[in-house]
C-alpha positions in Angstrom: -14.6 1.6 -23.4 -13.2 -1.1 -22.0 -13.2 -1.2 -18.2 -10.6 -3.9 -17.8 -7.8 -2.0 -19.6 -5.3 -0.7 -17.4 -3.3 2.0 -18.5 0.2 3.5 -16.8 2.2 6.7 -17.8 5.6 7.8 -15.9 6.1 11.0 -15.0 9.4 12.8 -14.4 10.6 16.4 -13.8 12.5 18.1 -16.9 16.1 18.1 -15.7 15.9 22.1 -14.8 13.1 21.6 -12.6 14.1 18.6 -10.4 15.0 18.6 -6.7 16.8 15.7 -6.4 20.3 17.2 -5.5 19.7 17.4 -1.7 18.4 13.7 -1.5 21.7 12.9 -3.4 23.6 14.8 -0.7 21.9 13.1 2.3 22.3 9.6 1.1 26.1 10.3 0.4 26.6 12.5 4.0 24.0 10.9 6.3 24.1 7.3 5.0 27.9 6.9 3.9 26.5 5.9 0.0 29.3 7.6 -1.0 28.8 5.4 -4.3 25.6 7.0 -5.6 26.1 8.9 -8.2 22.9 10.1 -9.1 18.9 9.5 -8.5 16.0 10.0 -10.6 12.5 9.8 -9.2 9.8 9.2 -11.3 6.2 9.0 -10.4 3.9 6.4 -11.9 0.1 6.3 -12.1 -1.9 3.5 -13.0 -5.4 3.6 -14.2 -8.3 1.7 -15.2 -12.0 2.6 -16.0 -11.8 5.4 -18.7 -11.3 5.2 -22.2 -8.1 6.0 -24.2 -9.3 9.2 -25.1 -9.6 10.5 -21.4 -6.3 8.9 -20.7 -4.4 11.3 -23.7 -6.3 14.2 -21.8 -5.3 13.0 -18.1 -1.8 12.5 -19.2 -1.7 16.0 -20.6 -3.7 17.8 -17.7 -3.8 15.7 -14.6 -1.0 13.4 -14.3 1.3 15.7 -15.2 2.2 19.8 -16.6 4.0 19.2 -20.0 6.1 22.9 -19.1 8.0 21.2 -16.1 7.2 17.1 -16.9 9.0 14.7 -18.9 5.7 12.5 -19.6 7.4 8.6 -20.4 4.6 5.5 -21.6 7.5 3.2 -20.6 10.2 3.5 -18.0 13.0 4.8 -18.8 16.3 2.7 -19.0 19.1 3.4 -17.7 22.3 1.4 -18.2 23.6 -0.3 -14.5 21.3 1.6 -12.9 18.9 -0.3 -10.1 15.5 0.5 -9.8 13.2 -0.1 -7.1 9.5 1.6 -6.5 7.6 1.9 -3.0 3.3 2.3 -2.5 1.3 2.6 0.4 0.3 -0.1 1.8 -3.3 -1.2 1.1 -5.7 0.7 3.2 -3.2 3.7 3.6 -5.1 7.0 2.3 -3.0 7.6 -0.9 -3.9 11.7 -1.5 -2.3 11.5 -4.6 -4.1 8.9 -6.1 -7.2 10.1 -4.9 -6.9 13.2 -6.2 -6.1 12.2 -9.7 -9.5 9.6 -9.2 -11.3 12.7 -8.7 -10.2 14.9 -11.2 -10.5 12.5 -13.8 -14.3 12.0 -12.8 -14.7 15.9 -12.9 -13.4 15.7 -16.7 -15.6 12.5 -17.5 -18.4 13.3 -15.6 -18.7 9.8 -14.7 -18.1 7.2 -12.0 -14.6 7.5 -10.4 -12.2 5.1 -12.2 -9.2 3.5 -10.4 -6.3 5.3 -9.8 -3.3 3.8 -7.9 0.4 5.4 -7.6 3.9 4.7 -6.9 7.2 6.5 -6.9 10.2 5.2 -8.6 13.5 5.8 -7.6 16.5 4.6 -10.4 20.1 5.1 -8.7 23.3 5.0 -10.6 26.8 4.0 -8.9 28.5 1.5 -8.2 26.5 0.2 -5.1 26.8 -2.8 -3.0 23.8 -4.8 -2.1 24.1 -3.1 1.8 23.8 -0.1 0.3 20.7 -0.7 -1.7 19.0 -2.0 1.3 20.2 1.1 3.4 18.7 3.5 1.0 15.6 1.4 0.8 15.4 0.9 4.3 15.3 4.9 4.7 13.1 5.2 2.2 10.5 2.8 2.8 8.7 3.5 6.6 6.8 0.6 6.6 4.0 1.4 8.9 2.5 3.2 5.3 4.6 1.5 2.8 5.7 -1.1 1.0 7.6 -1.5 -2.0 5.9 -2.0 -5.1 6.4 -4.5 -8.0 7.7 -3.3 -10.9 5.5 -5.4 -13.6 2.3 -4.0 -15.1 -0.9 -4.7 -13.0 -3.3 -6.9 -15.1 -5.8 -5.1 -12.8 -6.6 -2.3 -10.1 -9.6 -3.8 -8.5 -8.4 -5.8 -4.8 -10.1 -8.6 -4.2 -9.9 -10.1 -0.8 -11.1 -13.8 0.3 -13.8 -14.5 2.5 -12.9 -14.6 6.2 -12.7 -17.8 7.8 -15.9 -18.0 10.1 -15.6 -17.6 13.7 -15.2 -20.7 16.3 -17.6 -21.2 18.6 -16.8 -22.2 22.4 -18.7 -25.6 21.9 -19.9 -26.6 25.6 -19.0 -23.4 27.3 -22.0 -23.0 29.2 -21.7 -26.2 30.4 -18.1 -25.9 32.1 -17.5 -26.9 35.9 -15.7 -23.9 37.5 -12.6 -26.2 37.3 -12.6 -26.7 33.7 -14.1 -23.2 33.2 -11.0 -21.8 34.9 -8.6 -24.3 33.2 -9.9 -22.4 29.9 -9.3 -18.8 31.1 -5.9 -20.0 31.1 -5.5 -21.8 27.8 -6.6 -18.5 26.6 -4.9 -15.9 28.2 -7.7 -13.9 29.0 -7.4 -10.1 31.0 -9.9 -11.4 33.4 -10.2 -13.4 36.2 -12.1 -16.2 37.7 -15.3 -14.2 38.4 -15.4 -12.4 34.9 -15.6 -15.6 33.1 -18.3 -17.0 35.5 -20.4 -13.9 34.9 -19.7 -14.5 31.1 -21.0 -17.7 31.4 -24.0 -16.9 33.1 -24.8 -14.5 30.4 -24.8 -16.7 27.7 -26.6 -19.1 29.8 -29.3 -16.8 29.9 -28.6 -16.2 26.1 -29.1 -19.7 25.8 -26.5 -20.0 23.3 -22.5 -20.6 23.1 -20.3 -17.7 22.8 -17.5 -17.5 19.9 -14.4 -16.7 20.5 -14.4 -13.3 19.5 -16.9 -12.5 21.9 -15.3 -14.1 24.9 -12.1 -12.4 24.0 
């Protein structure tokens, strides 16, 4: 197996069984896109950690239902159309992609892979840039989302750098109440004179400076 594969299968409804229509009427009514004249949303599901046999058998029992799913290795394309996808944002609980994570470790019976997922939206119409924004806008709530890049992900696994460490208040202890209250400014501290004097007793007592984090 190899682990570092990442593998990615669309997934759209069969033309009888998609529910697209009232979207299509709200963008038209609500927003004025009076252009659009027609959406497709496809999901996509990224993977990596399994094998490509337990990829054939997600792809046939968890990512989608062959009955109702159109089941695409490559995104479909669609002449003039534009295409944008939107993610949670990392951090965000994505249910969906949890769920799939876990039912692909029930089938394996071994450690959870990587699952991340991503709707797709393809419109068709003659559409302004204002209007692509507009739909996108409505669309994307970005307290949970963001939009998602379209190329294939080399890998699933986040890697975040190391934080920068935290400054100390060189000499605090050692502040006048003059130039102890000249810092209480520079900062912007919710406290007055008297909390910072008692925070600098305490750390006098610590014998040690305090960081900034801990003053704040």
């Amino acid at each position: 197996m190899n682990e570092n594969k990442v593998y990615r299968i669309y997934v759209e409804k069969k033309p009888q069984f998609t529910r697209t229509a009232p979207l299509i009427r709200d963008i038209r009514g609500y927003l004025g896109v009076k252009a659009l004249r027609n959406l497709r949303i496809i999901e996509r599901y990224d993977v990596q950690g399994i094998d490509d046999a337990t990829f054939d058998a997600a792809c046939r029992t968890i990512f989608a239902e062959p009955p109702v799913d159109n089941i695409y290795d490559k995104l479909p394309e669609v002449p003039g159309a534009y295409v944008f996808a939107t993610e949670f944002l990392p951090g965000q609980f994505d249910q969906r992609a949890d769920s799939c994570s876990q039912s692909i470790q029930l089938l394996t019976q071994k450690a959870r892979p990587l699952v991340r997922y991503a709707r797709v939206y393809l419109l068709e119409g003659e559409l302004s840039p204002a209007d692509i924004e507009l739909i996108k806008h409505n669309f994307i709530n970005p307290v949970e989302a963001r939009e998602a890049a379209l190329a294939e992900a080399a890998t699933l696994r986040e890697e975040y750098p190391e934080p920068a460490p935290v400054a100390t208040l060189a000499g605090f202890t050692g502040l006048n109440d003059a130039a102890l209250e000249q810092l209480r400014q520079e900062l912007g501290l919710a406290m007055d004179h008297d909390d910072i004097a008692f925070c600098q007793s305490y750390f006098r007592g610590e014998k040690r400076e305090p960081t900034i984090t801990e003053i704040r």
